[in-house]
Each structure stands twice: as C-alpha cells, then as structure tokens.
N, C-alpha and C positions, 0 to 999 in steps of 0.2 A: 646815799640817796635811797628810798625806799616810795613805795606806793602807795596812795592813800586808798583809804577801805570802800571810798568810794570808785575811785580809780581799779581796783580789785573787783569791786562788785559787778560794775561794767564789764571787765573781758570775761568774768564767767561766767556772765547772761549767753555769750556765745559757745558755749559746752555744754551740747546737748544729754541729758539723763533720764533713767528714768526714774521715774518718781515710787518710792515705797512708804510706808507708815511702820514704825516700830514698837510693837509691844511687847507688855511686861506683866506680871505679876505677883503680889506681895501682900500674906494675909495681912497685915495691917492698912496698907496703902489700897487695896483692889485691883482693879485692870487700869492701867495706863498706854497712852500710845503718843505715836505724834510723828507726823510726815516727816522724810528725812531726804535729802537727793546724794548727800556725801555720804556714800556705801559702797564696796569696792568689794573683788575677790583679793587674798592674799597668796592663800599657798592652797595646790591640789594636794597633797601627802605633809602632813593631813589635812583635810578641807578646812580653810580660816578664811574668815572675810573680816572686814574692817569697817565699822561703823562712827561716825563723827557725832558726837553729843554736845550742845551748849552746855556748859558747868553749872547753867541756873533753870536748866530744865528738870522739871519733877524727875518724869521717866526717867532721865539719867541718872537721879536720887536712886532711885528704886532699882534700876539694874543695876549698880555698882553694891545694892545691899543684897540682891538675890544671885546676882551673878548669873544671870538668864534671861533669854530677850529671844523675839524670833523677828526678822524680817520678811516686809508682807509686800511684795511688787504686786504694784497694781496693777488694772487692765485700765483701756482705753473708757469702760463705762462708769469708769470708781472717781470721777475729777472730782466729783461734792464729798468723795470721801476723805479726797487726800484736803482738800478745805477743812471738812470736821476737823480733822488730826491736826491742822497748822496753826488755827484760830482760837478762838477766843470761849469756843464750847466748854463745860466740865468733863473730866475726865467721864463721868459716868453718861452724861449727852453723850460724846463721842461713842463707845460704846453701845448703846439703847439705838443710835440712827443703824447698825451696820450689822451684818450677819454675821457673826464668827462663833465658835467652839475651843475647850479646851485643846491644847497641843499635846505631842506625847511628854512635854518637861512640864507643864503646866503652866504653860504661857498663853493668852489668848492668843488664837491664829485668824484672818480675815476669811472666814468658806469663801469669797470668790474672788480672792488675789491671784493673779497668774502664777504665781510660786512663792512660799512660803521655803522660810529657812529656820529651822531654833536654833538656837546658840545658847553654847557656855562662854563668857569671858574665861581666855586664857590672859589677859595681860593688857594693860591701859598704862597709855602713854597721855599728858599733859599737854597740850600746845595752843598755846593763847588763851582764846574764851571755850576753847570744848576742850574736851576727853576724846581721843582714839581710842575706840574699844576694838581690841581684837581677838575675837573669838572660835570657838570649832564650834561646825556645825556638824549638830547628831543626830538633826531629822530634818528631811526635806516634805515638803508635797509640792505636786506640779501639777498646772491644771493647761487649757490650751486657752489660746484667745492671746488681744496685741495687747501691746504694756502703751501705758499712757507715758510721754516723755516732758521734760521742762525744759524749752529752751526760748530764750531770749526775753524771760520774764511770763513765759505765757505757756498754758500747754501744749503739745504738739499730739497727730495720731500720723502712724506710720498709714502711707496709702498703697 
C-alpha cells in the first residue's frame, strides 16, 4: 500500500519551514536561483547540509555542472522574494527584482537573507523526481531579523 502524492502533499502542508531561495552561478548559464523548503542540516564536523532539487529544474542543471550553490534563508519581509524565485519570472527578472552580491565562491548571495550559506557538493543521491545534494558549507553570513516560515500552504511570521 503506499500514499498517493497527493495524499503526501497534504500531511506536509502541516510541517512547518522555513523558506529559503537557492543560488548558483555559471559563466555560461548566469545567476540562477529558485525557492526551496526541503533544506536540512546534516553533520556539524564537518558542516553539511542537504538540499532537495527537482531533476528538471535549471538551477539544479547548473549546480550539479559548477558544484557550488549557497543557501539564502529568508526573513519575514522577502515573501515577494521567495515568489520571484518559485514562479514563472526569467532567471535574470528574478535577479534584477532583489539586492544581492557576489559570495566568497562566486555564487550570488541575497544582501538581506537572514543567513546565507555557500556550499560545495560533496555527493548527490537520486530519489524520485529530485537530486539530494549534499554539501559542506565554506562560508556563511548571518544577519539578524525573523525568518519567514511555510506552513499549511500559506506563509507564516513568528510573533
């Protein structure tokens, strides 16, 4: 017996996350990005975290060719952000709406995500319609302010 995806999609509206945007970049391709909620820590020694990519998403083109990607948690004021990045924009719209700067790998980072992560893939696992990318991370920035959350189809703010 197994669950249908829609049966699935339902219980996970009720798990709350927060919401981040993932970017990349690749001289030929440019800057890419695109909201993601399946993003996890894995191991502290050394720092890895784990990122979920659909198999037919650009962005995941581009960081499985560059092997570098940074994760950009958002704050509570970026919801039209995390839209850019989900939607139907161009890769270079998304981009042109939002303030960001080079990272230290040379990834675009978002200047006012509550915390920024770059990452190397160290290793991608297969499973279904995504890639698990699982990466070290070899630079962070942290800023202060609340993270804007996803739950139950809708965004949340912590009060």
């Amino acid at each position: 017996m197994t669950v249908s995806a829609e049966e699935f999609k339902q219980a996970l509206q009720l798990w709350a996350s927060s919401v981040a945007v993932v970017t990349t970049h690749s001289n030929a391709e440019g800057n890419q990005g695109m909201t993601v909620t399946a993003f996890s820590s894995v191991s502290m020694e050394p720092p890895q975290i784990l990122v979920c990519i659909n198999e037919k998403a650009e962005t995941g083109d581009t960081i499985q060719n560059t092997q570098h990607f940074a994760v950009n948690v958002l704050t509570e004021a970026q919801e039209a952000v995390s839209n850019e990045f989900a939607g139907g924009a161009s890769q270079q719209q998304r981009f042109a709406n939002v303030a960001w700067q080079v990272g230290a790998t040379g990834v675009p980072i978002l200047t006012d995500a509550l915390m920024v992560l770059e990452c190397q893939v160290v290793n991608k696992v297969h499973a279904g319609t995504h890639w698990i990318l699982i990466a070290e991370v070899v630079n962070t920035v942290v800023s202060t302010g609340q993270p804007i959350l996803y739950f139950s189809g809708k965004y949340r703010h912590l009060t």
